[in-house]
SEZA-179128 format. One record per residue (C-alpha): chain; residue in three letters; x negated, y, z. Coordinates in nm, 2 decimals, m for minus. Layout:
<recs>
<"A", "Ala", <X, Y, Z>>
...
</recs>
This chain:
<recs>
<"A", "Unk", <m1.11, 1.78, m3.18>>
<"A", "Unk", <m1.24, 1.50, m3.02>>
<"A", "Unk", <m1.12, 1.13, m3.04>>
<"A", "Unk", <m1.10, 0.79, m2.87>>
<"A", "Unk", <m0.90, 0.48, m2.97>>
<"A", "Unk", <m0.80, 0.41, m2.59>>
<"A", "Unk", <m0.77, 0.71, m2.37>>
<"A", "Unk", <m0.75, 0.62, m1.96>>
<"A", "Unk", <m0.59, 0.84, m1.72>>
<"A", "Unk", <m0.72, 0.79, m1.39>>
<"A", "Unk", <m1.09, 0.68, m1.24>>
<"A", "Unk", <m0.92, 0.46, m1.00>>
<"A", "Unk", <m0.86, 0.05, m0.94>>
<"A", "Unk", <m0.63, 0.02, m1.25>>
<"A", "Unk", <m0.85, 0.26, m1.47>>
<"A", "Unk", <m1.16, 0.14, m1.43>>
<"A", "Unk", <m1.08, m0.24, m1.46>>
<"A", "Unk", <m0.87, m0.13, m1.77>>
<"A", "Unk", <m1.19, 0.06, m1.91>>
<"A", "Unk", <m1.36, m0.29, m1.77>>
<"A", "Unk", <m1.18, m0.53, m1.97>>
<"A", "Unk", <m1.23, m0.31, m2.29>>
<"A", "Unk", <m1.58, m0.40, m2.27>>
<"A", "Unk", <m1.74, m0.23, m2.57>>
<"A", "Unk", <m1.48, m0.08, m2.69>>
<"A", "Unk", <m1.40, 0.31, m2.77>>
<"A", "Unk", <m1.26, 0.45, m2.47>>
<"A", "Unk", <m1.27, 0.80, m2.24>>
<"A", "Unk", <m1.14, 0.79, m1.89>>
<"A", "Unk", <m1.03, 1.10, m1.79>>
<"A", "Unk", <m1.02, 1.17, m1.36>>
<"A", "Unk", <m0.87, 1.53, m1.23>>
<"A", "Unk", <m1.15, 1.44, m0.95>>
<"A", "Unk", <m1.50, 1.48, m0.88>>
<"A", "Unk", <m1.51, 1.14, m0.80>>
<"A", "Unk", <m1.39, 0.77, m0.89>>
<"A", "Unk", <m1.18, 0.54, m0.65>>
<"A", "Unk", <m0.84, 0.72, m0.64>>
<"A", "Unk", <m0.76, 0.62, m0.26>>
<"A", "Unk", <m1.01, 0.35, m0.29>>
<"A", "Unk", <m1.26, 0.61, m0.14>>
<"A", "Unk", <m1.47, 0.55, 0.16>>
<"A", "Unk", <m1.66, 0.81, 0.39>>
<"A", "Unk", <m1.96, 0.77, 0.59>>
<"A", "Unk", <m1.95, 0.98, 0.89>>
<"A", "Unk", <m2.18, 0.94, 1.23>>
<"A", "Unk", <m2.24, 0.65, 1.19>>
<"A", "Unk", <m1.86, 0.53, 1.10>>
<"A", "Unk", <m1.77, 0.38, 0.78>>
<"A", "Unk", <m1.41, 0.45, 0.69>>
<"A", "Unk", <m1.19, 0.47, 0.37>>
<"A", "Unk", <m0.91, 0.69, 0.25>>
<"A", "Unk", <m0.66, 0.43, 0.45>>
<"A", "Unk", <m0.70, 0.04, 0.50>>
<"A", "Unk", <m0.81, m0.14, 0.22>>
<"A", "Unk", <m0.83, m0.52, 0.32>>
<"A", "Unk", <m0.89, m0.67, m0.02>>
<"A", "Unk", <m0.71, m1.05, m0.03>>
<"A", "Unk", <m0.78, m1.23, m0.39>>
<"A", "Unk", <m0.56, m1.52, m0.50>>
<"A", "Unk", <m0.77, m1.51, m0.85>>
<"A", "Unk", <m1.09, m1.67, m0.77>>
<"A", "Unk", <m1.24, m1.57, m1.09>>
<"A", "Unk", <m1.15, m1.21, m1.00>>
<"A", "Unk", <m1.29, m1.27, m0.69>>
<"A", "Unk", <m1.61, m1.40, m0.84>>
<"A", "Unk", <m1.68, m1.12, m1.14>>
<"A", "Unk", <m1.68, m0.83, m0.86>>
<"A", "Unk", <m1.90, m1.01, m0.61>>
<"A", "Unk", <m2.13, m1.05, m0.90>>
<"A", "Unk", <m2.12, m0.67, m0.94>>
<"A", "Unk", <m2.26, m0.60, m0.58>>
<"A", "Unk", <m2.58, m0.69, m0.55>>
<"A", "Unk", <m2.71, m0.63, m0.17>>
<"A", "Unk", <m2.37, m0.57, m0.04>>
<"A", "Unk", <m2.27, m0.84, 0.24>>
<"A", "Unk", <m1.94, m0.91, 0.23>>
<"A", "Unk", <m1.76, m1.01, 0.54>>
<"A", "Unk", <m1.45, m1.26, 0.53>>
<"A", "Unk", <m1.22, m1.21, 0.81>>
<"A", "Unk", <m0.89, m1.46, 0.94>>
<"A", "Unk", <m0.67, m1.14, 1.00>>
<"A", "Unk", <m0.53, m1.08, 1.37>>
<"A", "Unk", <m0.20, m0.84, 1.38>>
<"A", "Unk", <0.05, m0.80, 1.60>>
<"A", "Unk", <0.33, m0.59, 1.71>>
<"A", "Unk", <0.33, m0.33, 2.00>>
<"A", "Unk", <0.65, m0.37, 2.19>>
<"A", "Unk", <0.72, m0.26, 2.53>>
<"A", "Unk", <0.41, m0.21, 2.63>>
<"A", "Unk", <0.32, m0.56, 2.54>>
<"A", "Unk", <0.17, m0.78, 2.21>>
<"A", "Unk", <0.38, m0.96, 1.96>>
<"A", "Unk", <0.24, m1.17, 1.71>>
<"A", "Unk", <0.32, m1.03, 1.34>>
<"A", "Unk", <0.54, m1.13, 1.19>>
<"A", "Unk", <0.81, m1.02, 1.48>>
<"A", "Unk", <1.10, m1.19, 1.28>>
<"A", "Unk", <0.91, m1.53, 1.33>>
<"A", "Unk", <0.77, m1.46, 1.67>>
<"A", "Unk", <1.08, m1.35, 1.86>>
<"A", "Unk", <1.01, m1.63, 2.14>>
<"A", "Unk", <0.76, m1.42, 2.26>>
<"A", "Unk", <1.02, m1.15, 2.39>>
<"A", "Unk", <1.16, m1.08, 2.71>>
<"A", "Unk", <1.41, m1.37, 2.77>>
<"A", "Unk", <1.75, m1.12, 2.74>>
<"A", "Unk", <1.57, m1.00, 2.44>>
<"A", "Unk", <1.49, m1.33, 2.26>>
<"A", "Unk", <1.85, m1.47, 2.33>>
<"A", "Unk", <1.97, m1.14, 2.15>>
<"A", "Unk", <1.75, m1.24, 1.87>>
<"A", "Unk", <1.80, m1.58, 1.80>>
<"A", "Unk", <2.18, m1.54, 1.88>>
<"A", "Unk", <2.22, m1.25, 1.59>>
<"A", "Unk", <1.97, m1.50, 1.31>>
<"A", "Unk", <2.19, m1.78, 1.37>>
<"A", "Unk", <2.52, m1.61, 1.30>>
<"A", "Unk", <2.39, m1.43, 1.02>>
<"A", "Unk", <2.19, m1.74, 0.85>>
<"A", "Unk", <2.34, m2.04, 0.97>>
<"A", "Unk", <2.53, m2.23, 0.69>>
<"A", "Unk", <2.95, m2.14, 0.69>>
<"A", "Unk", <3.03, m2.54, 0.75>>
<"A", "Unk", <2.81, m2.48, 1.11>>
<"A", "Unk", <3.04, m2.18, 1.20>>
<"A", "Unk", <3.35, m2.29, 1.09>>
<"A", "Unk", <3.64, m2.17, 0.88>>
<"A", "Unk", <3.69, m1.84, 1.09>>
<"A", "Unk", <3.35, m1.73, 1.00>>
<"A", "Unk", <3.32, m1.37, 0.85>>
<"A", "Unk", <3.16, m1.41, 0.46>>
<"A", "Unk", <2.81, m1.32, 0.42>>
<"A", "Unk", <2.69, m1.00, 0.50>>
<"A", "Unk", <2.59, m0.83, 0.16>>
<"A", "Unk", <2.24, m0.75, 0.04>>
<"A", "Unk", <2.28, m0.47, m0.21>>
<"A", "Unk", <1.96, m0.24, m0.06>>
<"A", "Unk", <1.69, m0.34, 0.19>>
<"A", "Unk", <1.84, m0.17, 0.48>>
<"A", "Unk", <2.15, m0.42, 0.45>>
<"A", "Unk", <1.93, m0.73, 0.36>>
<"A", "Unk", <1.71, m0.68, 0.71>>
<"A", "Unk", <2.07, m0.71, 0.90>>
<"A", "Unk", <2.18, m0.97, 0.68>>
<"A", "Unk", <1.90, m1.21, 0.70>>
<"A", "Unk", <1.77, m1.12, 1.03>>
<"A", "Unk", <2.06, m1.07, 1.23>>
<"A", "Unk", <2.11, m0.68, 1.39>>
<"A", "Unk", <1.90, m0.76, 1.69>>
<"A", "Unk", <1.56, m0.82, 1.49>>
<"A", "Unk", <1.67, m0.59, 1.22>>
<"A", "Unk", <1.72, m0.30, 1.54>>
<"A", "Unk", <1.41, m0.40, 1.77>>
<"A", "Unk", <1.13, m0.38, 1.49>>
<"A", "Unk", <1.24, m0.44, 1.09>>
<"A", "Unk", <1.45, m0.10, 1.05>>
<"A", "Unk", <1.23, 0.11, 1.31>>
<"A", "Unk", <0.92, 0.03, 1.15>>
<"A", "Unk", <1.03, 0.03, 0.79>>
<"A", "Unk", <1.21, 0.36, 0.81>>
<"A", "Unk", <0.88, 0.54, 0.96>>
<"A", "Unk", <0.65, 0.36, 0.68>>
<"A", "Unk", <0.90, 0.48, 0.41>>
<"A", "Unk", <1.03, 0.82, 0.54>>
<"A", "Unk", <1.33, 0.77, 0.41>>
<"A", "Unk", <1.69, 0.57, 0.51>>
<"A", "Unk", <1.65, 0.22, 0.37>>
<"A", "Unk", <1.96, 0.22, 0.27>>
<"A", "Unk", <1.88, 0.37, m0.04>>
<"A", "Unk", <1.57, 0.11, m0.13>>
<"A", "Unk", <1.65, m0.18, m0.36>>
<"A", "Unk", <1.66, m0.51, m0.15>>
<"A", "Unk", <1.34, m0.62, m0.33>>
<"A", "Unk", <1.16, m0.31, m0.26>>
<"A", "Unk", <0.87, m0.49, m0.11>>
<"A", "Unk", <0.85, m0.82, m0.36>>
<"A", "Unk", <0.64, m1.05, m0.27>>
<"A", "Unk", <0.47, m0.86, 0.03>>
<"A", "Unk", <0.77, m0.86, 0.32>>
<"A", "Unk", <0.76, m1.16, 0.55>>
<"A", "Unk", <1.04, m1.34, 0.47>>
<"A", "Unk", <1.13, m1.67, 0.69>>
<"A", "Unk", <1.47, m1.85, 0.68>>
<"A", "Unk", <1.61, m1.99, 1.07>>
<"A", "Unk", <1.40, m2.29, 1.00>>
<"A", "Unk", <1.07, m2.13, 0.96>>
<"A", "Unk", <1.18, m1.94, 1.28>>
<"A", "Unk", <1.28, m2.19, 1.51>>
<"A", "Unk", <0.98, m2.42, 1.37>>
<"A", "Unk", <0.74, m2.15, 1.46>>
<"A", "Unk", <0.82, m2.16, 1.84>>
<"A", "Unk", <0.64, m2.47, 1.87>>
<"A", "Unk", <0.39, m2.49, 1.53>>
<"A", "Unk", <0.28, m2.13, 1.53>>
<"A", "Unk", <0.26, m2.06, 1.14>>
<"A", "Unk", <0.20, m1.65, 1.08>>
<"A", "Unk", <m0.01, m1.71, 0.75>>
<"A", "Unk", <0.07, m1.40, 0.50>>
<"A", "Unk", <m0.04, m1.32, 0.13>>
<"A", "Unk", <m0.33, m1.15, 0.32>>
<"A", "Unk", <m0.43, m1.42, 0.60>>
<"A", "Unk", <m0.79, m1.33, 0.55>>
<"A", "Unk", <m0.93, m1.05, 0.38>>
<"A", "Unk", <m1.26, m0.97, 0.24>>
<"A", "Unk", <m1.45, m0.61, 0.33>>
<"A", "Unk", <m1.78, m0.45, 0.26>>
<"A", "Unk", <m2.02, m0.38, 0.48>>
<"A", "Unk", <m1.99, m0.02, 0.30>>
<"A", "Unk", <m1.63, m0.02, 0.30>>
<"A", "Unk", <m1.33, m0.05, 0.03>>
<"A", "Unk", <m1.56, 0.18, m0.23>>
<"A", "Unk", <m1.80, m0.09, m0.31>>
<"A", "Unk", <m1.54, m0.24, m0.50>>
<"A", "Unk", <m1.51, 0.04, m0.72>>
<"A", "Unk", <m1.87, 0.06, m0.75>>
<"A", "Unk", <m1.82, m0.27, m0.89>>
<"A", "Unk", <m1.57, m0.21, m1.14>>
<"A", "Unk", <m1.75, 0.08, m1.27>>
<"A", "Unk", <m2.10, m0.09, m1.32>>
<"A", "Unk", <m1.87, m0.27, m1.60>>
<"A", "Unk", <m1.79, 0.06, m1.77>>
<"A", "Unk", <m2.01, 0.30, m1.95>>
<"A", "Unk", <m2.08, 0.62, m1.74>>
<"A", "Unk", <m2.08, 0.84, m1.99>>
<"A", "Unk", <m1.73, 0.72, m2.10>>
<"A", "Unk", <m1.62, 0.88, m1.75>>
<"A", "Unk", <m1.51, 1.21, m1.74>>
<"A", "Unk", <m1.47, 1.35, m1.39>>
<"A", "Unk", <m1.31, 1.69, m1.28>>
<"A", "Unk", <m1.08, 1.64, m1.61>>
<"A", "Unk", <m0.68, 1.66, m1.58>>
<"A", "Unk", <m0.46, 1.56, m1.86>>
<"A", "Unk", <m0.22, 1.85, m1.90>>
<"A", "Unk", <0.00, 1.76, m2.18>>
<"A", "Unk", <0.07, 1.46, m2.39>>
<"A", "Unk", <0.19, 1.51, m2.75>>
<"A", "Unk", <0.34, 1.17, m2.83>>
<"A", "Unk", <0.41, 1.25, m3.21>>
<"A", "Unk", <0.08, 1.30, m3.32>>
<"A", "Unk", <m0.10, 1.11, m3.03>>
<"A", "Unk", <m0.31, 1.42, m2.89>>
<"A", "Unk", <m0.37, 1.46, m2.57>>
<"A", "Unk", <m0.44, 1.80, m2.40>>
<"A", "Unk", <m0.70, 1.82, m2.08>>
<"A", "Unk", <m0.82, 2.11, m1.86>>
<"A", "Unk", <m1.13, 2.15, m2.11>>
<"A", "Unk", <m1.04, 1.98, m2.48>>
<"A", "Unk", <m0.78, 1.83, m2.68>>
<"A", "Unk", <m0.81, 1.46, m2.80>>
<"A", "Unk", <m0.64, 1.27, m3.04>>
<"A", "Unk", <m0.60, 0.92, m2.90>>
<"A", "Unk", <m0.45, 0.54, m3.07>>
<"A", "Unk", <m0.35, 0.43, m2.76>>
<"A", "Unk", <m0.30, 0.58, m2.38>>
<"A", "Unk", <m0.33, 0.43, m2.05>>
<"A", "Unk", <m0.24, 0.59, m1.73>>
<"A", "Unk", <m0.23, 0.55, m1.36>>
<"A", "Unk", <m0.06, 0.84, m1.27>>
<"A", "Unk", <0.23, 0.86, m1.10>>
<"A", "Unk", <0.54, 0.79, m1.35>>
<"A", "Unk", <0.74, 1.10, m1.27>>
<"A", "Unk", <0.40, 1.29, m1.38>>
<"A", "Unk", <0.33, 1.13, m1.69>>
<"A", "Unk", <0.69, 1.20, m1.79>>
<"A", "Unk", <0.66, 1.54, m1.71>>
<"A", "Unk", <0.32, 1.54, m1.89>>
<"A", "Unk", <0.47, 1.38, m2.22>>
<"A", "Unk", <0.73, 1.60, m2.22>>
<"A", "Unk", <0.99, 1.32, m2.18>>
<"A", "Unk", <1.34, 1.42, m2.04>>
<"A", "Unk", <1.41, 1.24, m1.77>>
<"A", "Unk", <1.63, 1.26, m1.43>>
<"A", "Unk", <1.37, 1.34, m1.17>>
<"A", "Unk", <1.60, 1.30, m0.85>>
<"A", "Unk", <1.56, 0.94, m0.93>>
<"A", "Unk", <1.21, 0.92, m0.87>>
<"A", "Unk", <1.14, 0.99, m0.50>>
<"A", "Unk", <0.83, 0.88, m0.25>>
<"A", "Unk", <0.68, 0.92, 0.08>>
<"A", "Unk", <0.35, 1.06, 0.24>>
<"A", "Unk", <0.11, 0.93, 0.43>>
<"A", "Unk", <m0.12, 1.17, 0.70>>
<"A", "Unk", <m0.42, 0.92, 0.77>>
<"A", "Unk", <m0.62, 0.99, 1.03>>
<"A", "Unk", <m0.96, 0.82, 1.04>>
<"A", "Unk", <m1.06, 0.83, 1.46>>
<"A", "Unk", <m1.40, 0.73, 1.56>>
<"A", "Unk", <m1.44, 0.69, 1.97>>
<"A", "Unk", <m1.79, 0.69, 2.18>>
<"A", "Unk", <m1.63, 0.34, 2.33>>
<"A", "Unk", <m1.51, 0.03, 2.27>>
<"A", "Unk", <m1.12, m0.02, 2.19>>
<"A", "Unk", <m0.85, m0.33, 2.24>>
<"A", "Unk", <m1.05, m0.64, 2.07>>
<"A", "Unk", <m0.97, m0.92, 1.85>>
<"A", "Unk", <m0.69, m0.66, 1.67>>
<"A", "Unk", <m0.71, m0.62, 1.33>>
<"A", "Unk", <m0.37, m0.42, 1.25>>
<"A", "Unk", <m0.12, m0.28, 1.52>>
<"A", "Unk", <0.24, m0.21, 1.42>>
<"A", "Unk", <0.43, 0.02, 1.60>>
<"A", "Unk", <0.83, 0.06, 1.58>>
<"A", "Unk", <0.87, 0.28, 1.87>>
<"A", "Unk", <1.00, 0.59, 1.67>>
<"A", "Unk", <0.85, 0.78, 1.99>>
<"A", "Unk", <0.54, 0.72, 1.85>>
<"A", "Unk", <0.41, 0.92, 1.59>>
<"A", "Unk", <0.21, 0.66, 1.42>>
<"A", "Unk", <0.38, 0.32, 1.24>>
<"A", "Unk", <0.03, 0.11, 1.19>>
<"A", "Unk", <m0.32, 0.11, 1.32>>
<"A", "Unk", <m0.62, m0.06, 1.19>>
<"A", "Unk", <m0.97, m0.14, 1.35>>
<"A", "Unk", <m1.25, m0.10, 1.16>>
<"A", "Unk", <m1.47, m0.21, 1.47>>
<"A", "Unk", <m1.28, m0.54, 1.48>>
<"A", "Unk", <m1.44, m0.62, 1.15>>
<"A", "Unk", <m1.76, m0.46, 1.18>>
<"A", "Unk", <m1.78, m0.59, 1.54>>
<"A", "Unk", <m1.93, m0.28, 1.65>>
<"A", "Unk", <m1.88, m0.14, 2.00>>
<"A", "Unk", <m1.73, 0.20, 1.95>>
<"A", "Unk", <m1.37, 0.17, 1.86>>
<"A", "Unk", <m1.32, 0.31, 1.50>>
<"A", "Unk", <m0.97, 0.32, 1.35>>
<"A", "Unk", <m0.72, 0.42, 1.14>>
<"A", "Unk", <m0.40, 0.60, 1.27>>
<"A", "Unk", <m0.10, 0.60, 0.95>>
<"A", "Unk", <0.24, 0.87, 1.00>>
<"A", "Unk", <0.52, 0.88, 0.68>>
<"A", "Unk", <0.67, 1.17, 0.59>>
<"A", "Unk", <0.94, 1.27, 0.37>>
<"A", "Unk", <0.77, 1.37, 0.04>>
<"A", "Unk", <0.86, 1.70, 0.13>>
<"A", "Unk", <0.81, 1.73, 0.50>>
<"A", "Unk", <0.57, 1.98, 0.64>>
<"A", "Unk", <0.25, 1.81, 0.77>>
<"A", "Unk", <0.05, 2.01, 1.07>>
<"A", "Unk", <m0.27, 1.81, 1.08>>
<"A", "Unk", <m0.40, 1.98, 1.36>>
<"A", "Unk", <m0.10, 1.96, 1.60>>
<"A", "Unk", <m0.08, 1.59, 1.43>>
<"A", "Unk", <m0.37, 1.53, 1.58>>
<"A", "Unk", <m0.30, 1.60, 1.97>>
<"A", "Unk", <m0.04, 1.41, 1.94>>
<"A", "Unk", <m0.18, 1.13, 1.79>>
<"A", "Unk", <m0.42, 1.10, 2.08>>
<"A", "Unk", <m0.19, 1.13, 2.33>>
<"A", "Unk", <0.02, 0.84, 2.20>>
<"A", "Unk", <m0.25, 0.64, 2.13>>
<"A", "Unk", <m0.34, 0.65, 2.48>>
<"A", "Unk", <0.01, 0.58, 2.60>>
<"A", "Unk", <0.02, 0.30, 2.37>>
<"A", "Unk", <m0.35, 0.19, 2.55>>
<"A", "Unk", <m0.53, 0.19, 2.25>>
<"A", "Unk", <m0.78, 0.47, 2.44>>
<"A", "Unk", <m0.81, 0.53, 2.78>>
<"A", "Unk", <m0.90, 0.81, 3.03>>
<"A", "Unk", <m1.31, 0.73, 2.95>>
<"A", "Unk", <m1.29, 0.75, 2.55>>
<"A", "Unk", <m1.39, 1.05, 2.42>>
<"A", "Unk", <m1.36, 1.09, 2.04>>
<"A", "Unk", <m1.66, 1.20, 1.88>>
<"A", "Unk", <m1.55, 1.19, 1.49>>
<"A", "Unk", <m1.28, 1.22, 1.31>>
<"A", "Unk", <m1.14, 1.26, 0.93>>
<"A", "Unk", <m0.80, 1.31, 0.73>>
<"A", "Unk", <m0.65, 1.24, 0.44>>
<"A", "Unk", <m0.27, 1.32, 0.29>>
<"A", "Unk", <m0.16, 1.08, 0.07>>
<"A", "Unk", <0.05, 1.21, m0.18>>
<"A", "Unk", <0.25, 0.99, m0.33>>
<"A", "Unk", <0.18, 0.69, m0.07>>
<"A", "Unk", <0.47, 0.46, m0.10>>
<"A", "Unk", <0.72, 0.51, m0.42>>
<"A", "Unk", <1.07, 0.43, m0.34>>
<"A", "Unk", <1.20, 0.13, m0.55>>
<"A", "Unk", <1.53, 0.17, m0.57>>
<"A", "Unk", <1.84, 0.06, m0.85>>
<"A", "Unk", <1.76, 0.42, m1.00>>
<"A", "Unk", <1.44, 0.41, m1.04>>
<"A", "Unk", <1.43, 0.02, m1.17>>
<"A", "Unk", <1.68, 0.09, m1.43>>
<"A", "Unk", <1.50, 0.41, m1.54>>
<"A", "Unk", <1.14, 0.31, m1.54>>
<"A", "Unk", <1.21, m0.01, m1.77>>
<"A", "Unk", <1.38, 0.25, m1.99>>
<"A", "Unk", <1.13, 0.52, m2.00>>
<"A", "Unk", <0.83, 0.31, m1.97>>
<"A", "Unk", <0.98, 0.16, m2.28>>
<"A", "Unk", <0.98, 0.47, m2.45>>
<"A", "Unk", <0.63, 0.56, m2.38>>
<"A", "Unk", <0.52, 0.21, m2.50>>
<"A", "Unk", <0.73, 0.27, m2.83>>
<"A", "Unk", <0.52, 0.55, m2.86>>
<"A", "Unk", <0.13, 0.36, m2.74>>
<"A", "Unk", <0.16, 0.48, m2.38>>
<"A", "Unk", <0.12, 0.23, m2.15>>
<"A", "Unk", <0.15, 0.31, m1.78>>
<"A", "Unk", <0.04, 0.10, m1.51>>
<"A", "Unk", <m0.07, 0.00, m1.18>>
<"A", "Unk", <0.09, 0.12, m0.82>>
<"A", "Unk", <0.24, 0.47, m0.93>>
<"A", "Unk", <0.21, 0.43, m1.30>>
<"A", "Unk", <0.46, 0.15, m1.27>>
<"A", "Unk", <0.68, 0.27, m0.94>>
<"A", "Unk", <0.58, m0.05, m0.80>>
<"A", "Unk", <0.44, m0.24, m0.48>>
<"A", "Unk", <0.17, m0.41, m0.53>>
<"A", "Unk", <m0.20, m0.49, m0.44>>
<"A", "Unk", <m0.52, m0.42, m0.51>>
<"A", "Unk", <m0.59, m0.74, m0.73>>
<"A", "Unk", <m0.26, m0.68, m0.90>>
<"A", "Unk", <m0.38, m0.37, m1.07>>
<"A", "Unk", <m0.69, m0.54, m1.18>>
<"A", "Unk", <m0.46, m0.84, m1.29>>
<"A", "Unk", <m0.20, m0.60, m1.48>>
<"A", "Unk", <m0.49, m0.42, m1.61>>
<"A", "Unk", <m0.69, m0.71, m1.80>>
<"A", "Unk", <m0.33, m0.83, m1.92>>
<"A", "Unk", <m0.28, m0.52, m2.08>>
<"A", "Unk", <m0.62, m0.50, m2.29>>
<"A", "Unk", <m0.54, m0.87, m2.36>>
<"A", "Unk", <m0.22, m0.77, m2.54>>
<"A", "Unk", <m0.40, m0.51, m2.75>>
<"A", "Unk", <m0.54, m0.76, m2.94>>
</recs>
């Protein structure tokens, strides 16, 4: 039988920079693919660089930041001040909507700012007969509750409920942590006249040779033979530490995995209630055009729920090339039936009533990818049951981490973050 003091489950973000941070150290990393990245995977095709879906890599860890670059020798590395806006009515909204509502159709805007100020104004403003606040329980109701039905109705619940697949009702009202836009009435009202849409993600970094040169990165830090591609873990036995593959069995000190939670349990043989564990899927299409697109666009949301698509980035707005590359997202429910083919007629025809393309663009390449999971719902369940469970897998030197290993939101950076945390702790 072979052995390893740290076995890895996944060749992606948080595996590799866990591998990374080992340094020297005896490890295996085990990946079910022929290749590393997870959805940090980029394709080269006629001339189009384009990745699994958008990666737009934002670093609040300078060091972080640093150590990669470091890894990429020859690689030029554009920095871009982000540009994205909203597609309403056949017109543009700056993102975020909630502090950009001025921008509406008058009737619209009045609706708006009407709705925010009864639902966040302070009680002494509206006097004694005011209702109480609204409550905040799940993300559906905090939307309405901080953002008043008209803003919740005209982009927050539209948008959210195609992204998710799923009735926000049943997310936890932190569901997105630090990544939804919040702005009190103040930060509203101020932005009419000091516009002020900075984000976590403002501006973003981006290869020349797309998201996968940042894996490349990570990986130059860990030793290739320690890799083990085309490899699935197939069963964990947590009494006597062993681990079962598609090809061997090894006995392990310590296991780290990315996988998604409800897998590992599954793998580990840990009872658990899997109704509490849901997710959506995302069909990306990657769309490359023999013309130029809409310029100085970076991300386009779109609430419209006659539109098949809820987001769509330009590469060619950070490549500045001059055919219009993109990519087009659609949710579904982690069940739903996805036709890529009929997908993709319709796709282009809303995309052309959006006037993204016109009449003249033909495309000329195209790719797709199902994500599957894409977004994990975060809801009281699955909170409550993950800090259990993941509690029991730690009991038992089974760490799991990163976006689907810890039902979590998060970016990028975070995994490397959680990652090098993790090896810290071991000592």
């Amino acid at each position: 039988m072979d052995a390893t003091k740290t076995l890895i489950v996944g060749a992606g973000i948080s595996g590799l920079a866990t591998a990374a941070a080992l340094e020297g150290g005896d490890y295996l990393v085990l990946e079910s693919d022929t290749q590393i990245g997870g959805y940090c995977k980029t394709i080269h095709q006629d001339g189009f660089v384009w990745d699994y879906s958008g990666h737009f890599f934002h670093f609040k860890h300078a060091d972080i930041e640093a150590w990669l670059r470091a890894r990429m020798p020859g690689q030029k590395l554009l920095t871009v001040n982000k540009k994205s806006f909203v597609a309403y009515k056949g017109n543009k909204v700056d993102f975020p909507f909630q502090k950009n509502i001025h921008q509406l159709p008058q009737e619209e805007f009045i609706d708006c700012l009407y709705d925010l100020y009864f639902a966040r104004a302070p009680k002494e403003l509206l006097g004694k007969d005011a209702p109480p606040p609204a409550a905040e329980t799940s993300f559906k109701e905090m939307l309405y509750a901080r953002f008043g039905r008209a803003i919740a109705e005209k982009f927050l619940v539209p948008y959210n409920e195609k992204l998710y697949a799923t009735d926000l009702g049943t997310l936890d009202k932190d569901a997105m942590g630090r990544f939804f836009p919040h702005a009190d009435l103040t930060d509203i009202v101020r932005n009419m006249r000091v516009p002020d849409n900075a984000s976590y993600n403002s501006t973003f970094t981006y290869p020349e040779g797309g998201a996968f040169e940042y894996v490349k990165a990570l990986a130059s830090a860990v030793r290739p033979a320690a890799i083990c591609l085309n490899e699935a873990l197939v069963a964990i036995d947590l009494a006597n530490k062993v681990a079962r593959t598609t090809k061997r069995e090894i006995r392990f000190e310590r296991l780290v995995s990315s996988a998604p939670f409800d897998k590992l349990l599954r793998i580990a043989g840990v009872r658990h209630d899997a109704s509490v564990f849901t997710w959506n899927k995302v069909l990306v299409f990657n769309l490359g055009f023999d013309r130029k697109g809409p310029k100085d666009t970076h991300w386009m949301y779109y609430p419209d729920r006659a539109t098949a698509f809820y987001r769509v980035g330009f590469y060619d707005n950070i490549f500045d090339t001059d055919r219009l590359s993109a990519y087009v997202e659609i949710g579904y429910p982690k069940d739903g039936a996805v036709d890529q083919k009929a997908m993709l007629e319709r796709v282009l025809l809303d995309l052309a009533r959006e006037g993204v393309i016109g009449k003249e663009h033909r495309l000329v390449s195209h790719h797709s990818v199902v994500m599957d999971p894409a977004y994990v719902h975060i809801t009281k369940g699955s909170i409550e049951a993950h800090a259990r469970l993941s509690g029991e897998l730690r009991a038992a030197a089974v760490h799991a981490i990163g976006r689907y290993g810890g039902w979590t939101y998060c970016s990028i950076e975070d995994n490397i973050v959680e990652a090098r945390a993790l090896v810290k702790s071991f000592g």
